[in-house]
C-alpha positions as CSV (number, residue, x, y, z in Angstrom):
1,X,85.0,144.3,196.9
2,X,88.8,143.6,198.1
3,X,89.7,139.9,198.0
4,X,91.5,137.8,200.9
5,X,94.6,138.3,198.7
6,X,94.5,142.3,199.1
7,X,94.1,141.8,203.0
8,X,96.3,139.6,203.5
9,X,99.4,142.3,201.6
10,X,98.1,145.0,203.9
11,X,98.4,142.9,206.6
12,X,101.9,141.3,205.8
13,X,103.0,145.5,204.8
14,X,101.1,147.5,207.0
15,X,103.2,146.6,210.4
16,X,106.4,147.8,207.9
17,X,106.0,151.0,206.9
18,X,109.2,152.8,208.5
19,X,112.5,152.2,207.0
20,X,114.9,151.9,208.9
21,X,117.2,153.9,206.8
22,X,115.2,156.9,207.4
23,X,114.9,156.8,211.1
24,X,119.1,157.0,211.2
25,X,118.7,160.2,208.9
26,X,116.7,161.7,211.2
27,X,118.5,160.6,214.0
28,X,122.1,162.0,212.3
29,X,120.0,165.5,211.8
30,X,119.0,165.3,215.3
31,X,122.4,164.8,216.6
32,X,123.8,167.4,214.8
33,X,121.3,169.8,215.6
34,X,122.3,169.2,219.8
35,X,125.7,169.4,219.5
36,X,125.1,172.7,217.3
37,X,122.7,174.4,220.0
38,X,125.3,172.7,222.8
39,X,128.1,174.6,221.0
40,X,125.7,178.3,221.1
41,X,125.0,178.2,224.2
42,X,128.0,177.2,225.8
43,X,130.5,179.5,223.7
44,X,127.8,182.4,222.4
45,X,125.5,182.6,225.8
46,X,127.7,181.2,228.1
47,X,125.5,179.0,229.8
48,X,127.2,176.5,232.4
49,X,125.9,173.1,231.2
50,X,126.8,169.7,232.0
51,X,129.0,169.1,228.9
52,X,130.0,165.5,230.0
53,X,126.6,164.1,230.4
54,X,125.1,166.0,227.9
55,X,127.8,165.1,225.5
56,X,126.8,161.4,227.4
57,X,123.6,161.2,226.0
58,X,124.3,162.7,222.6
59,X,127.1,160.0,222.3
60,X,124.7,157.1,223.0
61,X,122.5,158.4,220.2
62,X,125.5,157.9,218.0
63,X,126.2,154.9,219.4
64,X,122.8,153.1,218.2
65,X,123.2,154.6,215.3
66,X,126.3,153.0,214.2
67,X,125.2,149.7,215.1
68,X,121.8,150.2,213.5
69,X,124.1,150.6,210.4
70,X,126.2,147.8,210.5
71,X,124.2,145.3,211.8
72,X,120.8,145.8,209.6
73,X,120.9,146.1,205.5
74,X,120.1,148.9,204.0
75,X,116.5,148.3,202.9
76,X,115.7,146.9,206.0
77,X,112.3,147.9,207.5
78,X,110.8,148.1,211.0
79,X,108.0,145.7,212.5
80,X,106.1,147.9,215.3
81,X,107.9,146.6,217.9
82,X,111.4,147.9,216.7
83,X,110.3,150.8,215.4
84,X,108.3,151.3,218.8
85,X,111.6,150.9,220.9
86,X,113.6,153.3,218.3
87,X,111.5,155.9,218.8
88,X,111.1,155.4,222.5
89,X,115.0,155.9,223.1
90,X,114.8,159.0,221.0
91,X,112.1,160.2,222.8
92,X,113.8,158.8,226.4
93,X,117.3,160.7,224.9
94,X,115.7,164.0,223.9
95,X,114.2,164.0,227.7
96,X,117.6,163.2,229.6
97,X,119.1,166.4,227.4
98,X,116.3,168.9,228.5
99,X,116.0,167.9,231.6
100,X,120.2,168.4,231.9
101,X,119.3,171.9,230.4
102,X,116.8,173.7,232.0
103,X,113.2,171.3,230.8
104,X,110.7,173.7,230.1
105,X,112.6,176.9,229.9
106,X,114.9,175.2,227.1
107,X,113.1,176.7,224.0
108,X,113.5,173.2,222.2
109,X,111.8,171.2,224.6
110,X,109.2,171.5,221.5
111,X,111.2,169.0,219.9
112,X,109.6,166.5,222.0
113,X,107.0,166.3,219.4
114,X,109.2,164.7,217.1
115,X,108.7,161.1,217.8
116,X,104.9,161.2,218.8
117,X,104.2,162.7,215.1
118,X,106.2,160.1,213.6
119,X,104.4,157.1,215.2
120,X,101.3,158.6,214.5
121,X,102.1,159.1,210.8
122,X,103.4,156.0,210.1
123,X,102.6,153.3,212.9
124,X,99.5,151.6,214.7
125,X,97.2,153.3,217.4
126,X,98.7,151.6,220.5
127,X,102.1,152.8,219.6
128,X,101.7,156.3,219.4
129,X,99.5,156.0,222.4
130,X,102.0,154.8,224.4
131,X,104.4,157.0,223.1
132,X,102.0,160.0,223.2
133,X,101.8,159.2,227.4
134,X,105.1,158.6,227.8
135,X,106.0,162.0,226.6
136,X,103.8,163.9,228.0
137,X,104.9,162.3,231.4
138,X,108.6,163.3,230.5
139,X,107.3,167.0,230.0
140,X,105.7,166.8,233.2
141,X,108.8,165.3,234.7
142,X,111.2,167.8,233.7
143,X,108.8,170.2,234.3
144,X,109.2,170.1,238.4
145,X,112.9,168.2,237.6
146,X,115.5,169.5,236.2
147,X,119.3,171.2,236.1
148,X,118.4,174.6,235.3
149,X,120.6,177.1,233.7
150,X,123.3,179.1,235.0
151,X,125.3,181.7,233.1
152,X,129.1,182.1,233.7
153,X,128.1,184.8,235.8
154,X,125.8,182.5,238.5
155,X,123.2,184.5,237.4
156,X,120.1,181.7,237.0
157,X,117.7,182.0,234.1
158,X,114.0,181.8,235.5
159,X,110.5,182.2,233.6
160,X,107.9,183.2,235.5
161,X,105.7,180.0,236.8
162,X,102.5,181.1,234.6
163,X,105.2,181.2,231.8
164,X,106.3,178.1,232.7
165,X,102.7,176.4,232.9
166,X,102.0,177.6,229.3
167,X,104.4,176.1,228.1
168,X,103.5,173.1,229.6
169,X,100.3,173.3,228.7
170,X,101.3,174.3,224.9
171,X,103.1,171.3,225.0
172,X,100.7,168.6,225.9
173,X,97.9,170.0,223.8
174,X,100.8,169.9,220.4
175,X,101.5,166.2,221.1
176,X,97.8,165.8,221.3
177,X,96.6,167.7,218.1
178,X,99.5,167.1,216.2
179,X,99.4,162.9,216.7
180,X,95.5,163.5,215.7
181,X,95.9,165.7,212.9
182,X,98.7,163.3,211.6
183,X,97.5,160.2,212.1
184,X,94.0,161.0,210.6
185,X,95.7,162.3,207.6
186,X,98.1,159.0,206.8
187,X,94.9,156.9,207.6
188,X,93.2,158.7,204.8
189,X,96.4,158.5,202.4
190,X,96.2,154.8,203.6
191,X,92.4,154.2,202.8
192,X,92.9,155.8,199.2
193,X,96.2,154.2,199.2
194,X,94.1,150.4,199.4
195,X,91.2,151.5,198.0
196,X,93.0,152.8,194.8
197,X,95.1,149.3,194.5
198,X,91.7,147.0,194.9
199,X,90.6,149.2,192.1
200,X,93.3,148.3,189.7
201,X,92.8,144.8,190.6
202,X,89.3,144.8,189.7
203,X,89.9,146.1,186.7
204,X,92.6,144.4,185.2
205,X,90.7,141.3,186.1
206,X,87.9,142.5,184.1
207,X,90.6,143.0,181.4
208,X,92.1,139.7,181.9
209,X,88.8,137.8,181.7
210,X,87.6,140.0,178.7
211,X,91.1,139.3,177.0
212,X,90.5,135.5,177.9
213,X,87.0,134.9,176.6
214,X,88.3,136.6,172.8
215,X,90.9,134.7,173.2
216,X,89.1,131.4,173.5
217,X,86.8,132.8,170.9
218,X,89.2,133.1,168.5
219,X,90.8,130.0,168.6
220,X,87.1,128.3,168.6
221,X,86.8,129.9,165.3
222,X,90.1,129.6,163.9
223,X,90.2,126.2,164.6
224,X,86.6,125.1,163.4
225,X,88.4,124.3,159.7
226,X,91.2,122.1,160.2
227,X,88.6,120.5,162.7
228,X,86.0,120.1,159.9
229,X,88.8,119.0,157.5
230,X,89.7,116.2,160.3
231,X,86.5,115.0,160.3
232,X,85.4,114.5,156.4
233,X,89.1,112.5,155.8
234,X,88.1,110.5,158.7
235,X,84.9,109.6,157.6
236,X,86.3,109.0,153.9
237,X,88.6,106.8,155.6
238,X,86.0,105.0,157.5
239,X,84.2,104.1,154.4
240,X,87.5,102.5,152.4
241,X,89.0,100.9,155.8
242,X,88.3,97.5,157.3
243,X,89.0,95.6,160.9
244,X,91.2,98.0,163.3
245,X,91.9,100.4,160.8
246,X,88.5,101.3,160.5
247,X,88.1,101.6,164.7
248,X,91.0,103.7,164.4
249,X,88.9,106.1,162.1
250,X,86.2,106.3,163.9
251,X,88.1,107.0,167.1
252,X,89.7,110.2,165.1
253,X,86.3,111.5,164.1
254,X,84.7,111.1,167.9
255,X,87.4,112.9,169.0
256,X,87.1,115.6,166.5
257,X,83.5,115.9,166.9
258,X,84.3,116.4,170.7
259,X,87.3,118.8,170.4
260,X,84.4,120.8,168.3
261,X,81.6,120.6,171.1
262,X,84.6,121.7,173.4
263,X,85.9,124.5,171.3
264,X,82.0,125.9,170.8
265,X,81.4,125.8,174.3
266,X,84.7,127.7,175.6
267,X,83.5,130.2,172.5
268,X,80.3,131.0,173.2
269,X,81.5,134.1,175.2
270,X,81.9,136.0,171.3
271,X,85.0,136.0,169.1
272,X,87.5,138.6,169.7
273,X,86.4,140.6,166.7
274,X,86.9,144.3,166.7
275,X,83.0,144.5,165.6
276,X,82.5,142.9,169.2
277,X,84.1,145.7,171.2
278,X,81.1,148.2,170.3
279,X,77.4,147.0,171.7
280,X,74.4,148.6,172.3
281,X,73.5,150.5,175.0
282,X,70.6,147.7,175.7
283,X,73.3,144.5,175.6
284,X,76.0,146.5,178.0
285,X,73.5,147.0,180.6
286,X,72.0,143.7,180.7
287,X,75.8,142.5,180.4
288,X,76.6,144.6,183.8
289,X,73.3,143.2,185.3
290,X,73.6,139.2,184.4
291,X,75.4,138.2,187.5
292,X,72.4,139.3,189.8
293,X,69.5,138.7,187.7
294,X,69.1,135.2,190.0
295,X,69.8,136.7,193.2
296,X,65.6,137.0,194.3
297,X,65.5,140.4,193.5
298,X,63.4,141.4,189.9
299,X,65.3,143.4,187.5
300,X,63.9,145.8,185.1
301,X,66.1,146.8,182.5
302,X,64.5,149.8,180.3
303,X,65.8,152.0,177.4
304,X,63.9,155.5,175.9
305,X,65.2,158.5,174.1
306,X,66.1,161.5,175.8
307,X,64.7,164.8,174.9
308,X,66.6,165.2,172.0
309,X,67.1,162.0,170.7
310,X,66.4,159.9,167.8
311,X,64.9,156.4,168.3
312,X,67.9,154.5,167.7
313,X,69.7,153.4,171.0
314,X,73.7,154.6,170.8
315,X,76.1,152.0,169.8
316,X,79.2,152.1,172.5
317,X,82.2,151.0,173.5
318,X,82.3,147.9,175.5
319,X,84.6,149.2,177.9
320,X,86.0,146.9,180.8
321,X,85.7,149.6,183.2
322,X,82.6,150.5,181.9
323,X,80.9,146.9,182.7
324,X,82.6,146.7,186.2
325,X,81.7,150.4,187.3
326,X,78.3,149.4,186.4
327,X,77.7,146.0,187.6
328,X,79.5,147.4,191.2
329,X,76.3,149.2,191.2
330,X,73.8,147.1,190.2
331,X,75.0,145.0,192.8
332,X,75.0,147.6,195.5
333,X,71.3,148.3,194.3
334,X,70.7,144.6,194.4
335,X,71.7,144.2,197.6
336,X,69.7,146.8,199.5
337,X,66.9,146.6,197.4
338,X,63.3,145.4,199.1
339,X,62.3,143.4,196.0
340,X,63.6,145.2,192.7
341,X,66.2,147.1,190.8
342,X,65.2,149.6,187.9
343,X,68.1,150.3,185.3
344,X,66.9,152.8,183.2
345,X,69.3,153.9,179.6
346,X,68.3,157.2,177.9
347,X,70.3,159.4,175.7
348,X,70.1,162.7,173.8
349,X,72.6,164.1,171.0
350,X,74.9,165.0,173.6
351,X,74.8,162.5,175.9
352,X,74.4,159.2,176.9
353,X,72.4,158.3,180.8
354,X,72.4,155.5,182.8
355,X,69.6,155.3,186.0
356,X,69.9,152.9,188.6
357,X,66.9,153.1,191.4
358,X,65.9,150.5,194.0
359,X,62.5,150.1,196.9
360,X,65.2,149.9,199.6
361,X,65.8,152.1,202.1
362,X,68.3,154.6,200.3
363,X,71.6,155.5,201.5
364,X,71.9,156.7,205.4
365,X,72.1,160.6,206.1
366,X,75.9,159.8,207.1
367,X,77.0,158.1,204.3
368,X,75.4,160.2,201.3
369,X,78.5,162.8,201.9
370,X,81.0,160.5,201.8
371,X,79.9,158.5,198.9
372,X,83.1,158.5,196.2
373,X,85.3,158.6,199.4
374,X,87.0,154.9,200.1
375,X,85.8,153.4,203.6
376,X,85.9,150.4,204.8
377,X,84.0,148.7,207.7
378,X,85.9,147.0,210.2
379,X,82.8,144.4,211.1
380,X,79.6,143.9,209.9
381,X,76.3,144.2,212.7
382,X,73.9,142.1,213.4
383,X,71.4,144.2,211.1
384,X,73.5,144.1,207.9
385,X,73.7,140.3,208.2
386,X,70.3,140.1,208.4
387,X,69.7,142.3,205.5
388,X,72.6,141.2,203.2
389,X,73.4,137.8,204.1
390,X,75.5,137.2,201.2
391,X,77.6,139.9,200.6
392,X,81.2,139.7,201.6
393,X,82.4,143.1,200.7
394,X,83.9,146.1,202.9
395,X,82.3,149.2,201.8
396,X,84.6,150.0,198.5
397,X,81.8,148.9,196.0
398,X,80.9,152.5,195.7
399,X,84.3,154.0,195.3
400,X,85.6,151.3,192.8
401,X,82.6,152.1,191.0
402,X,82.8,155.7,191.2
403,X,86.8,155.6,190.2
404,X,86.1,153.3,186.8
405,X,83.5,154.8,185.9
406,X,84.5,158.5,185.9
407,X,88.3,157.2,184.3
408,X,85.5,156.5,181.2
409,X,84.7,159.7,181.1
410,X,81.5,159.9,183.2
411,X,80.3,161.8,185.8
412,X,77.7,160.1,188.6
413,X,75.2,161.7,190.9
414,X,73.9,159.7,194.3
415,X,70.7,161.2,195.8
416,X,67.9,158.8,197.6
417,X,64.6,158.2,195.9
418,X,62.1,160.0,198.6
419,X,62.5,161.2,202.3
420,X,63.5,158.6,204.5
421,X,61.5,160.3,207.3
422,X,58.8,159.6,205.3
423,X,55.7,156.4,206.2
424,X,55.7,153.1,204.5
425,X,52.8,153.9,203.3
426,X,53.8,157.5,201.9
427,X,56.8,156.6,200.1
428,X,56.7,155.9,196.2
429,X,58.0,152.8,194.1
430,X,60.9,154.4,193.6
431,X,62.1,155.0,196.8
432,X,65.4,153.8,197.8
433,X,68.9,154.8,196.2
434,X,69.5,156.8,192.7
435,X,72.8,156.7,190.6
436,X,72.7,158.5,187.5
437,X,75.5,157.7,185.4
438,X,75.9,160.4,182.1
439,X,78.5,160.2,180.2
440,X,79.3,163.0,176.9
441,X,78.0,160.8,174.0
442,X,81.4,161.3,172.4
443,X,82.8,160.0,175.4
444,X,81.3,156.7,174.8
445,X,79.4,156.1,171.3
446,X,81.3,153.6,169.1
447,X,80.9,155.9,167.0
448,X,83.2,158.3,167.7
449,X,86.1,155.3,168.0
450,X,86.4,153.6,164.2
451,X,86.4,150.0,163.7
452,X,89.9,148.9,163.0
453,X,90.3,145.6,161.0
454,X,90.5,142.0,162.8
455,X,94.0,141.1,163.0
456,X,94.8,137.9,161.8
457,X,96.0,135.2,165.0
458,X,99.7,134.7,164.2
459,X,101.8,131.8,165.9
């Protein structure tokens, strides 16, 4: 689940992803690049071009370069609308220069390209759509438009019109695939991108709350003496004092009996003892479960040996990631559940298995292939309100789970519980989603990690 925080950064970063800096590199390359194939053609080919307004339009693009320099810092970075109107005089400048040398029979009329895949690699829809139809009306400008070529000679280069229409035609379809194919790849770089970050976050605030509670623990227990100490001179003091004096002793040991009831309530989440960072498999599951055991839905928590294994449930590691991975999906199986969750714990001498079933539906056809892939919904239909009034989340539950859980050293499996083509009637108990969780028992037993000593709380 991302939190209003997360949004709001993507927001606040997501209209700012082109430094300026870089669209001046690329700008500088570009430059030099026309005054190089200028120079060719003139003094190699012998072309007859209109050097001053070709050298014009070139100039200008050196122009806005030289004040983008001096006016903006270094590190300063585009909102859309800048970076729209950048890219929209390169695109307007590359135009002017082809049609002044032949449009389509210029062989680098291809370079027209260039802005459309940069705005749809880095920018918003809109922008590249508007840039995307605003060059393919230049191509089809120049296309009818345009000074064509001359050699010193008079003779006039020509392509034949079917020529001419392909590459047209080659053009239009490049700025179309190529703005697709790159946008769809930085939105996915994107989505991991956030998806990645709100799973860091999630687990370093498992990690801070898990440091917190031991902690509090600790100091519950180390200061339980000099508490107790407190109280018996007090009540000593009580006995031998008289008048004020006496209220005054009284008043230490209330106070010390409450700083004790505090202390024991702020501790009751465990001590942080080294012998507390193993559990077994029984108390981490019901651990990962606790938050939605009161949510209407029943819960059955069950543990059995594997084929295999002895009777003893495996000792493990009480792993932050391992509590959050699993609780993501007891709550995903809490949610869609009709009526109640199974979490099932097995384990053989090699490994160590985790089951979580629900009666709901199971996942959709469309989704079951994606699962472990971060999406996010932009809104949520009138259906999943009515089904999941509560939750608040935007479809990365699965992925963060997926992500901690195999950092631990697992591997997870999603399959649904029966057909859903299936009748009511036909379908079993168990019908709605399945994630097995198995880890390598080494992986995971306590075990295989030895106790160190508790370290002594040092001021």
């Amino acid at each position: 689940m991302l939190s209003p925080s997360l949004g709001l950064m993507q927001r606040e970063t997501r209209s700012e992803w082109v430094r300026l800096r870089t669209l001046i590199y690329l700008r500088w390359m570009a430059i030099v690049g026309q005054l190089a194939a200028i120079a060719v053609a003139t003094a190699l080919y012998g072309f007859r071009l209109p050097l001053g307004l070709c050298y014009l339009a070139i100039g200008a693009s050196v122009i806005a370069n030289l004040i983008s320099i001096f006016l903006f810092p270094r590190n300063k970075r585009m909102t859309e609308a800048e970076a729209l109107l950048m890219l929209l005089f390169d695109l307007s400048q590359l135009s002017f220069l082809l049609f002044l040398t032949g449009g389509l029979t210029n062989p680098f009329a291809l370079l027209i390209l260039a802005p459309v895949v940069i705005s749809a690699s880095a920018m918003e829809l809109r922008t590249t759509m508007v840039l995307g139809v605003l060059a393919i009306l230049f191509v089809t400008l120049f296309a009818f438009v345009n000074v064509p070529l001359v050699r010193e000679d008079g003779a006039l280069l020509e392509v034949p019109p079917v020529f001419e229409f392909g590459f047209w035609l080659a053009i239009v379809i490049g700025i179309v695939f190529l703005s697709f194919y790159a946008r769809r790849i930085a939105v996915e770089i994107r989505s991991m991108s956030d998806a990645l970050l709100a799973t860091q976050m999630a687990l370093s605030r498992e990690q801070k709350l898990t440091d917190l509670g031991g902690v509090v623990a600790a100091a519950a227990h180390e200061l339980g003496t000099p508490l107790a100490t407190i109280k018996m001179v007090a009540t000593e003091l009580v006995d031998d004092l008289e008048g004020d004096a006496r209220e005054d002793a009284l008043l230490i040991r209330a106070q010390a009996d409450r700083c004790r009831d505090i202390l024991r309530s702020m501790g009751r989440a465990g001590k942080d003892d080294t012998h507390l960072r193993q559990a077994p498999l029984a108390a981490v599951l019901k651990e990962a479960a606790e938050p939605h055991l009161g949510r209407g839905k029943e819960v059955e928590i069950a543990l059995e040996p594997g084929p295999g294994g002895d009777a003893r449930q495996p000792t493990v590691i009480r792993r932050p990631e391992v509590i959050h991975g699993l609780r993501n999906l007891v709550q995903n199986a809490v949610d869609f559940a009709r009526g109640r969750v199974w979490v099932e714990g097995s384990w053989t001498d090699r490994t160590v298995t985790v089951r979580i079933v629900d009666d709901g539906e199971g996942y959709p056809a469309h989704v079951i292939g994606r699962i472990g892939d971060p999406f996010v919904r932009s809104r949520r239909t009138e259906q999943d309100l009515a089904k999941r009034p509560e939750y608040e989340g935007m479809g990365l539950g699965l992925f963060i789970a997926k992500t901690l859980l195999e950092r631990s050293g697992a591997e997870l499996v999603f399959a649904n519980g029966s057909d859903p083509f299936l009748a009511p009637e036909e379908r079993p108990e168990r019908c709605g989603a399945i994630v097995e969780v198995v880890w390598p028992r080494a992986a995971i037993e306590a075990d295989a990690a030895p106790v160190a000593e508790n370290a002594p709380i040092t001021a």
